[in-house]
Structure formats: C-alpha cells, structure tokens
C-alpha positions as CSV (number, residue, x, y, z in Angstrom):
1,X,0.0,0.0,0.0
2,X,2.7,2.2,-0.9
3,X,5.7,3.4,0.4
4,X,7.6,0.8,-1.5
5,X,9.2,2.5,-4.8
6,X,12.4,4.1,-4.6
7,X,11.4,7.9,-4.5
8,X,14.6,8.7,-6.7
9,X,13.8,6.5,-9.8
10,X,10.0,7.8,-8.9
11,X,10.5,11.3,-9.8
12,X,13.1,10.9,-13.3
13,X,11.9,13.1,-15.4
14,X,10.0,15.4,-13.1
15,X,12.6,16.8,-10.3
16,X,15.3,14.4,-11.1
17,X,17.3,13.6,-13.6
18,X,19.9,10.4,-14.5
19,X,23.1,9.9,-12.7
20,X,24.8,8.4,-15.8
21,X,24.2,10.4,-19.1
22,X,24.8,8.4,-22.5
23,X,23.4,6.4,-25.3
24,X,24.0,3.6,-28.0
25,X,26.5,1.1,-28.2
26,X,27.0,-2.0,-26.3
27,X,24.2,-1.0,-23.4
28,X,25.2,-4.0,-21.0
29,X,28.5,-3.5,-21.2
30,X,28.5,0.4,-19.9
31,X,26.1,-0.5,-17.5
32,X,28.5,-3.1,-15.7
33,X,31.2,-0.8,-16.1
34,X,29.3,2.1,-14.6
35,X,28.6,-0.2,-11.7
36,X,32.3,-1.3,-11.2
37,X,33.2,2.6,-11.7
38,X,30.7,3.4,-8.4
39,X,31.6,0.1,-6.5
40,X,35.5,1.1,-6.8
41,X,35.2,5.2,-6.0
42,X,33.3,4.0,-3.1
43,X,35.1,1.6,-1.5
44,X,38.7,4.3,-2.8
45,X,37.1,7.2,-1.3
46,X,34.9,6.2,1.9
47,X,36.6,8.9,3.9
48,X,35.4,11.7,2.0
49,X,31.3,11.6,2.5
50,X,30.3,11.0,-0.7
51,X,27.3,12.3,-2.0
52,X,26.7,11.2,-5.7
53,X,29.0,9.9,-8.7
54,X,27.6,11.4,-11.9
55,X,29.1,9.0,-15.3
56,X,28.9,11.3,-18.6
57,X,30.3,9.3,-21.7
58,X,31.3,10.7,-25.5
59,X,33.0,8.4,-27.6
60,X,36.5,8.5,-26.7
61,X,36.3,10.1,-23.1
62,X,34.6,8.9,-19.8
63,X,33.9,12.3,-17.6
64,X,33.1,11.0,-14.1
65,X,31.9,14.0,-11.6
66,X,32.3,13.2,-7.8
67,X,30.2,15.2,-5.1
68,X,31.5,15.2,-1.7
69,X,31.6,17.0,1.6
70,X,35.4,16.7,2.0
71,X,36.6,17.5,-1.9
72,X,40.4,17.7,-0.1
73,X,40.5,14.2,0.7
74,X,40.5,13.2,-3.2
75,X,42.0,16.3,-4.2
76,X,45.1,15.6,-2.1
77,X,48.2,17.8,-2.3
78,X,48.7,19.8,-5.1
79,X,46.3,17.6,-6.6
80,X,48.4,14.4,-6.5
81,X,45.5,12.2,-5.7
82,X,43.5,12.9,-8.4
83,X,46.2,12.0,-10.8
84,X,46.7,8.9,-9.0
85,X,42.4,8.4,-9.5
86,X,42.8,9.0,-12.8
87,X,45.2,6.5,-13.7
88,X,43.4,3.6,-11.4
89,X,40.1,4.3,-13.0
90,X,41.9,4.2,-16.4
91,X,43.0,0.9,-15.6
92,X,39.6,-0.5,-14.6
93,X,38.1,0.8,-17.8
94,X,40.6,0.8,-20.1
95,X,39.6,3.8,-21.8
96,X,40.9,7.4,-21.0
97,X,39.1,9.2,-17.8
98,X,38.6,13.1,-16.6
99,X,37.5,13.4,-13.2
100,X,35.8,16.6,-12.0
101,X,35.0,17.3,-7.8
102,X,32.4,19.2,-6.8
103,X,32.1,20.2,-3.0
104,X,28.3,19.7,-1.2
105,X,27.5,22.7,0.4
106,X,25.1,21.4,2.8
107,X,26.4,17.6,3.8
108,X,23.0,18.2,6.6
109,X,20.5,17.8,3.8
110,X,22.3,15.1,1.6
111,X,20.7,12.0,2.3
112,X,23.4,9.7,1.0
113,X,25.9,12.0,3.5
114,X,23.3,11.5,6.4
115,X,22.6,7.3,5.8
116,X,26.7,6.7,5.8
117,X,27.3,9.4,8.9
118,X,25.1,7.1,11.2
119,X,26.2,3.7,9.8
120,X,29.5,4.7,10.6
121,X,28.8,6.0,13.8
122,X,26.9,2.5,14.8
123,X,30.0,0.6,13.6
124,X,31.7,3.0,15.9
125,X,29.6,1.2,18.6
126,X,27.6,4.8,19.4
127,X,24.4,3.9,20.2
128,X,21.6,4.0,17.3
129,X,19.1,6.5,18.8
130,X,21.9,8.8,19.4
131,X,23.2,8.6,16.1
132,X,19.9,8.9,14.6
133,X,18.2,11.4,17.2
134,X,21.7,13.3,16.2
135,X,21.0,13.5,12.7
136,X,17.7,14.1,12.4
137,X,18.5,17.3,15.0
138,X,21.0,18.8,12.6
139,X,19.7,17.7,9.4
140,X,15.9,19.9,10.4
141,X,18.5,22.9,11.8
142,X,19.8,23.6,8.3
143,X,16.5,24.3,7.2
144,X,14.9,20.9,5.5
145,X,11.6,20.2,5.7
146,X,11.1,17.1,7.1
147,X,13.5,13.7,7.4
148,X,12.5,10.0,8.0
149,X,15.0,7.6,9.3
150,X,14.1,4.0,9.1
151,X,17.0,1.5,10.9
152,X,16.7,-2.8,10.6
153,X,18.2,-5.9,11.8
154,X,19.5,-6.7,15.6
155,X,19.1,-3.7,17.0
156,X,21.4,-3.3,19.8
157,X,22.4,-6.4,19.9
158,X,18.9,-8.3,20.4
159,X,18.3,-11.7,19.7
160,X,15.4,-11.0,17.5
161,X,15.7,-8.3,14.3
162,X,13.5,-5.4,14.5
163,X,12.8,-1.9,12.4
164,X,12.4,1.3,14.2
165,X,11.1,4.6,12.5
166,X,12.3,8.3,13.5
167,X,10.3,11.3,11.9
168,X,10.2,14.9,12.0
169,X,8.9,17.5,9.6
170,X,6.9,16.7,6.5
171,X,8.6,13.7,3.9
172,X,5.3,13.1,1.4
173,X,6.7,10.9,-0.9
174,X,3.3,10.8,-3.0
175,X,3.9,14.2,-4.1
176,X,5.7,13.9,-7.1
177,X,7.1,17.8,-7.2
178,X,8.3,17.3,-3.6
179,X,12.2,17.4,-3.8
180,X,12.9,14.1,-2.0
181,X,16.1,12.5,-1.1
182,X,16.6,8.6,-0.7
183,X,19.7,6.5,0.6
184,X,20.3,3.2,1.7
185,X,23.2,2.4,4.0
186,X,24.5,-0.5,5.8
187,X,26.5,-0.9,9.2
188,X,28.4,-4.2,9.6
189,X,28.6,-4.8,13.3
190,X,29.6,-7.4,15.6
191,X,25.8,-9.0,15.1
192,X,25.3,-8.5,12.0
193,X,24.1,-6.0,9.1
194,X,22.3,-2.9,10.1
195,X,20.1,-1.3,7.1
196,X,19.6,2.0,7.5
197,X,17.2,4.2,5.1
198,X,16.7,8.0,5.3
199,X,14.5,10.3,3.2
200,X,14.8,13.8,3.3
201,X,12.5,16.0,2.0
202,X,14.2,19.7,0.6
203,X,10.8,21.8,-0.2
204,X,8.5,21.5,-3.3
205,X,10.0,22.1,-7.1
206,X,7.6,24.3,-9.1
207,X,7.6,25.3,-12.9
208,X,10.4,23.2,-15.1
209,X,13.5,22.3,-13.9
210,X,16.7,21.6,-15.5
211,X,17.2,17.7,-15.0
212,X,20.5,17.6,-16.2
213,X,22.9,15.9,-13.5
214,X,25.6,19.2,-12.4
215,X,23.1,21.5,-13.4
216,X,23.5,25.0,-11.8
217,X,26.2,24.2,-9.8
218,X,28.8,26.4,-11.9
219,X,25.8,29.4,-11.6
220,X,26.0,28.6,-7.9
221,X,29.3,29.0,-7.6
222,X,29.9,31.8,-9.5
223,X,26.5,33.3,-7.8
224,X,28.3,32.5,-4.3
225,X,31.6,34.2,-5.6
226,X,29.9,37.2,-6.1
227,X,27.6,37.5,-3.1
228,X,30.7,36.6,-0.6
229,X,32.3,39.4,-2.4
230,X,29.6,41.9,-2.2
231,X,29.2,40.8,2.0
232,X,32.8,42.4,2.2
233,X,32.2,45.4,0.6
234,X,29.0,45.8,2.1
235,X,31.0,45.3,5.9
236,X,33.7,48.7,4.6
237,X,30.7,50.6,3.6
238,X,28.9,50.4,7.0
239,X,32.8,50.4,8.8
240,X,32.4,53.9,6.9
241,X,29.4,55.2,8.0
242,X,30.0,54.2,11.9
243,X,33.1,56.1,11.4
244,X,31.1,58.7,9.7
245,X,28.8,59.0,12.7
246,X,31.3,59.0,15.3
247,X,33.2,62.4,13.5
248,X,29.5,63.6,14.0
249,X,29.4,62.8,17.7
250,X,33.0,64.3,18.4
C-alpha cells in the first residue's frame, strides 16, 4: 500500500534527472562498467562523504563528476590524488578518464551523506538512537523540511531483528514535485548488518526544472563568488558610515 518505490527512480523526469548520461552502443556492457566505476570510488574514497558519482560518456572520453563533503580528501596535495584516480580508473576501464570534484555545500540535507554518517557512527559502537536522534536534530537545523530515518536488523544487539522509524517534519513521498532524497546504507557490526534508510524532504519544485545531473552548480558558484564578495564590501561601507557617525558625535 505504498511506500515501497524508490522515491529517486519515482520522480526521473520530473525533479530528477539520471546519474549516468549516455546512449547507444554496447548498453550492457556500460552498464556493468558504470557499476564497477561506483563500487571502486566508493570503496577508494569512503573517507570523503560521498554524495553522488555522476558517469557522462562521448566516444573516446569517460567524464566521471564526484560530489563530496570533503573534496580535499580526493584532491590531495597539489592535486596528486586525483592524478593517481585518474590513472586507477583508467585501468579499470581501459579507456581514457577526466574526473571533476564538486564540493556539497550542505552535507546536513544530503541523504546519502546523512545514511553513511550514522552507519558509521553505529559501527563505531555509538548507540543508534543517538546517532539517529543526532542526525535528524541537525539535518531539520539547516532548514529541510522534514526527514524519515528507518533503521533494521538486531538492534542493539537483540536476539530478534526489528525496524524502528524516526520522523520529523513533513517527507510526502506521493507528491511527485516534492524534492525528496533517498539512501540506503549498511552498518556491519559485531551481530550483523544494520540497514539504515533516510529520506529527506528539501521543499516542493515548481515550474520546469533543468534535470541535467551538475546542473546550476557552476551558476551557484559563480553566484556565491559574487555575493561573498559583495558581504565584504558591504561590511567597509557600513565600517564607513559608523566612522562617519562618530566624527558627527566628536
């Protein structure tokens, strides 16, 4: 009776668009190496809170475009890790690679960022409703709209597997032009696997948006360039006018 899609796949083609971005050719063959792309940069970069890996393909060239919270950890030291990403991916595709890194400007609201924060805090042996309670405190903070955290399996160590549900705010996952975000993540403990779901609901999308996977994320930046800029100027101008009014005073 619902409840039992995955809201991403749900909602291609209305607020979402497709994390890998080609056509034609051998289809089964990209797919598998898409997967072994993911399943590699995953395991490679666990440390720096991946968000999503975005596959863009021409005929020659593979562009794969990593979102993180913590772009330094792949970026490395004057850049030497990338190079050293590039060459490992070339050698698991055999084809030549570019690798762009964006940075997540709100790890709070990602729910990939949120699902692997609290399975690694469990394997950490912190209990669950902390971790959880944690998240969903910081994740409503930001300024989402609602969050729904859904943890299985032995829970706490009990002899008998259970699911418990944590909710705050609004998550309506039959509204199609709600902006929903959906992860699955596991934490391997002592007892066994833990699954761990999270939706997070960012607002409502109205009018037409652009599905395409890094879209406005070069406006955004340039848009934040700008406005951090303007905040400085802004701060002289009103260092002025204090000064201004304190000649007055004298």
């Amino acid at each position: 009776m619902g409840q039992k899609t995955n809201p991403i796949s749900n909602r291609i083609g209305i607020t979402r668009g497709w994390d890998s971005n080609w056509c034609g050719g051998n289809y089964a063959e990209k797919i598998a190496e898409d997967y072994e792309i993911r399943k590699y940069l995953v395991n490679r970069l666990a440390k720096a809170s991946l968000s999503k890996i975005v596959i863009e393909r021409t005929l020659k060239l593979i562009t794969v475009t990593i979102h993180a919270a913590r772009p330094g950890v792949i970026i490395g030291k004057g850049g030497a890790e990338v190079d050293k990403l590039k060459e490992e991916l070339k050698n698991v595709t055999k084809k030549d690679v570019q690798i762009n890194i964006f940075e997540v400007k709100k790890p709070e609201v990602d729910a990939h960022i949120v699902a692997d924060s609290i399975a690694r805090q469990i394997e950490g042996r912190v209990s669950y409703r902390r971790a959880i309670k944690m998240a969903v405190a910081t994740t409503m903070r930001v300024g989402a709209e609602g969050i729904k955290v859904q943890i299985s399996g032995r829970l706490g160590g009990a002899e008998m597997a259970r699911s418990e549900m944590f909710k705050e705010g609004r998550t309506p996952l039959h509204t199609f032009r709600a902006d929903i975000d959906y992860a699955l993540a596991e934490a391997h403990t002592k007892v066994g696997v833990l699954g761990i779901k999270v939706w997070i609901c960012n607002g409502e999308v109205y009018g037409k948006k652009d599905l395409s996977p890094n879209a406005g994320i070069a406006a955004n930046q340039a848009q934040g360039g700008q406005n951090s800029r303007g905040g400085r100027g802004g701060d002289r101008r009103r260092g002025r006018g204090r000064g201004g009014r304190r000649e007055n005073n004298k």
